[in-house]
C-alpha positions as CSV (number, residue, x, y, z in Angstrom):
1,X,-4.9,-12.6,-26.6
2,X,-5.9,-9.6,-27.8
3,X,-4.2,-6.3,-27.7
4,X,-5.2,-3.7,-25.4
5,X,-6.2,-0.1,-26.9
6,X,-3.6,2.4,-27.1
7,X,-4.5,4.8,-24.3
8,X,-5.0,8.4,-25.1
9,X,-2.4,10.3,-22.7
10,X,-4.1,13.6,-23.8
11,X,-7.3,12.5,-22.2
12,X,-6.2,10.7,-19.2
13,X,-4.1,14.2,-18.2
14,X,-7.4,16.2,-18.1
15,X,-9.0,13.9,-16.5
16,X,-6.7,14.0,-13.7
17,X,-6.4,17.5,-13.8
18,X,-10.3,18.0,-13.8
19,X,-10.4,15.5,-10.6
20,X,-12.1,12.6,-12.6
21,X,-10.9,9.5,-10.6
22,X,-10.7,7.1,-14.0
23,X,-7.6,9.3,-14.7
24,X,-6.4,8.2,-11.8
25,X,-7.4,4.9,-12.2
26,X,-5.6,4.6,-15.9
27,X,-2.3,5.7,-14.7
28,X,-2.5,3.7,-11.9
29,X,-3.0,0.4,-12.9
30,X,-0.5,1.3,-16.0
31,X,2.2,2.5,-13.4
32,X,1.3,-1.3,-11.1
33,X,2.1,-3.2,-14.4
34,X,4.7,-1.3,-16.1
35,X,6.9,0.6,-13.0
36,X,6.6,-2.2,-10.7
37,X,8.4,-4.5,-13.4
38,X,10.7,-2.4,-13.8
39,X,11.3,-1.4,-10.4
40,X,11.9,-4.7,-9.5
41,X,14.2,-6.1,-11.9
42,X,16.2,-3.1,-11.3
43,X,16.1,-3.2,-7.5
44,X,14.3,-6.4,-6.4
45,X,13.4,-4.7,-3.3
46,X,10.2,-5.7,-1.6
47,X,8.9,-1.9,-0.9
48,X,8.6,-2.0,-4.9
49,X,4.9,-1.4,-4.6
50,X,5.8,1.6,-2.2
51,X,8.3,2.8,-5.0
52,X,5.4,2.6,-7.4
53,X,2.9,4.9,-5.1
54,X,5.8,7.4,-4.8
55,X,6.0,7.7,-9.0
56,X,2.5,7.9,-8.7
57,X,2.4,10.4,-6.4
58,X,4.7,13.0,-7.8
59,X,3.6,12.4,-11.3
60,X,-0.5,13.1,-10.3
61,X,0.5,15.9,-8.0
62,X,2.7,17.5,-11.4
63,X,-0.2,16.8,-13.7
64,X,-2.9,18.7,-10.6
65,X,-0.8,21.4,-10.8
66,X,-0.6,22.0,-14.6
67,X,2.9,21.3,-14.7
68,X,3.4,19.1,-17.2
69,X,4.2,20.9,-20.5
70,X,3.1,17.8,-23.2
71,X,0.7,15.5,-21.9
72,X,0.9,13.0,-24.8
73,X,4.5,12.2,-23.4
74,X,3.3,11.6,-20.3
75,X,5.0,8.1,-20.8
76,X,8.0,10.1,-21.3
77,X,7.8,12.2,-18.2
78,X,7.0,8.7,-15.9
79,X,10.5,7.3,-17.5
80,X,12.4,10.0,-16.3
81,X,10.6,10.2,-12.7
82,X,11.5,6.3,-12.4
83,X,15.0,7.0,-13.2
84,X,15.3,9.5,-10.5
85,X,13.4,7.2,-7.9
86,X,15.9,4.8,-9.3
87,X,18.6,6.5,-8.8
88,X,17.4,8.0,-5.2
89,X,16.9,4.1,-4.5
90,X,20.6,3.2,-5.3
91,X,21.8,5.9,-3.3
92,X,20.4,4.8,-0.3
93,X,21.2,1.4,-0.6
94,X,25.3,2.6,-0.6
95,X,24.7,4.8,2.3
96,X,23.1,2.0,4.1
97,X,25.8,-0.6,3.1
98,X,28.4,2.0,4.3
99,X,26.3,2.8,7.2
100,X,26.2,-1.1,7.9
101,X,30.0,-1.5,7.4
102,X,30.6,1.1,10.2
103,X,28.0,-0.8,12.7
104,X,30.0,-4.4,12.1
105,X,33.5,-2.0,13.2
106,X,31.0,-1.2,16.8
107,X,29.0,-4.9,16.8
108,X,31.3,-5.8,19.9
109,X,30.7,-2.5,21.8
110,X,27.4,-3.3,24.3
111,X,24.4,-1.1,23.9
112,X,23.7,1.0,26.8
113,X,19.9,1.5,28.0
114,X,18.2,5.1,26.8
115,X,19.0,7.7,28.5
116,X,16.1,9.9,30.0
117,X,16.5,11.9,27.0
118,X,16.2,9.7,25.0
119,X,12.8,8.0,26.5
120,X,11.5,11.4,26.6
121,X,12.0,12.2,22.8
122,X,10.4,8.6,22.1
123,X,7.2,9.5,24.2
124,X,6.8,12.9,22.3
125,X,6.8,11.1,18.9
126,X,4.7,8.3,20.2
127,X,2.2,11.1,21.5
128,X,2.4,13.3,18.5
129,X,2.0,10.2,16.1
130,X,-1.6,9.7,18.3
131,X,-2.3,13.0,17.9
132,X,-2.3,13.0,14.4
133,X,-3.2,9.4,14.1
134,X,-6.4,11.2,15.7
135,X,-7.0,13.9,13.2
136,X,-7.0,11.9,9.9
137,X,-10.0,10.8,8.8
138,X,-11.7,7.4,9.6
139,X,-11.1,5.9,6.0
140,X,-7.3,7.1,6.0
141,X,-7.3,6.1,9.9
142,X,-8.7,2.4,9.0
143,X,-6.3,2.0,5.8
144,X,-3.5,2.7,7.5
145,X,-4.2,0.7,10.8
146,X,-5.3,-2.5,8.6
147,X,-2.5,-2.8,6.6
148,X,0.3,-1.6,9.1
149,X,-0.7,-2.3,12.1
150,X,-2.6,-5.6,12.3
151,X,-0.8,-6.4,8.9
152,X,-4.3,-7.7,7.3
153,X,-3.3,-8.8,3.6
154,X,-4.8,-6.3,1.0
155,X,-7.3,-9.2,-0.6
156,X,-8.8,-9.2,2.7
157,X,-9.1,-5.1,3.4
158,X,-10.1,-4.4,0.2
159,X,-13.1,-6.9,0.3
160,X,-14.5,-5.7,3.9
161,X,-13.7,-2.4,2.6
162,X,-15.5,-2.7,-0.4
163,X,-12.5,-1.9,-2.6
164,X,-10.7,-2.6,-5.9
165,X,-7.1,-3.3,-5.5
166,X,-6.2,0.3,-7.4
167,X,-8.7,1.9,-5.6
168,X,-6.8,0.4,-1.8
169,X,-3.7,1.2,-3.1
170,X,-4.7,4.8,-4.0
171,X,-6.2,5.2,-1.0
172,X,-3.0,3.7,1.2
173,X,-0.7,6.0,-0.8
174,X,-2.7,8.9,-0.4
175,X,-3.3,8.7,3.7
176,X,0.6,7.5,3.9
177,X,1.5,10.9,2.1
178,X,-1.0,13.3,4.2
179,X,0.1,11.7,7.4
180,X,3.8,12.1,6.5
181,X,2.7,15.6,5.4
182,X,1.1,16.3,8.5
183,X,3.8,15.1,11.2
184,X,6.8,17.1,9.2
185,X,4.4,19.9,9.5
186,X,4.1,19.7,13.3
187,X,7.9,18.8,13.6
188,X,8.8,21.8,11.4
189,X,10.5,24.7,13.7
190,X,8.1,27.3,14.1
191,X,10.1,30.1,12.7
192,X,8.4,32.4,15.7
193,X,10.0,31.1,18.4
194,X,13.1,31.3,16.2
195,X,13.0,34.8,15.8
196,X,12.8,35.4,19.8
């Protein structure tokens, strides 16, 4: 089998930086090989592919904003931000084993039915969700819906979307971020009825 080129991490910075989706693209499909292997022998979690969109994420948003300091280490930086997600990963899985332990102490206490407060708080998310379910755009809307919703395997989204499998998983990562973006921008207090 032959070997594959050594990848110029120079190049595949400014391409990113300039917009050029192949820069992307590179990083991408290194971080779905590489990461996810890693990730997984590490954690063996199934959201491992979720894990992998999050280093994406924050490594492409650092390169977009000209914060990283010596693109040929780029490989370098990506270690380190897998690390932390690492780490970030174990931590939760303690807090939800201790969280766990303290629900087996309650198992035998009876669960009561939501209060009207409760219902109440449920129907505003549920409504603000549609809201900005609403707002996003058609492509994001569809990506999102497919996959989550009616739970459609990627193979089959990505064919009637006309898609490669880095380009559905960019596209999933990206609309998951803006619409997480977007509701903890409408939860956010707005700091002027905090001042009355």
């Amino acid at each position: 089998m032959p070997e594959e080129p050594e990848v110029d991490w120079k190049n595949v910075v400014e391409l990113i930086q300039r917009g050029d989706p192949a820069g992307e693209e590179t990083l991408y499909r290194t971080l779905l090989s590489g990461a996810r292997q890693f990730l997984r022998r590490r954690l063996g979690t199934q959201d491992v592919d979720d894990r992998v969109h999050d280093v994406f994420l924050i490594v492409a948003g650092t390169i977009r904003r000209g914060e990283l300091q010596h693109p040929e280490r780029l490989m370098a930086f990506v270690r380190t931000v897998l690390y932390r997600q690492l780490n970030l990963e174990i931590g939760e899985v303690i807090r939800r084993r201790d969280r766990s332990e303290d629900l087996d102490e309650t198992a035998h206490l009876t669960a009561a039915e939501p209060t009207p407060e409760q219902r109440a708080i449920t129907g505003e998310k549920v409504t603000l969700m549609k809201e900005v379910l609403r707002k996003m755009s058609d492509r994001d809307f569809e990506v999102l819906s497919r996959f989550y919703l009616r739970e459609q395997p990627p193979k089959q989204i990505c064919a009637e979307m006309e898609l490669t499998q880095v380009q559905f998983q960019l596209l999933k990562s990206r609309a998951k971020a803006r619409l997480a973006d977007r509701m903890r921008r409408k939860l956010a207090p707005n700091p002027s009825s905090q001042q009355r």
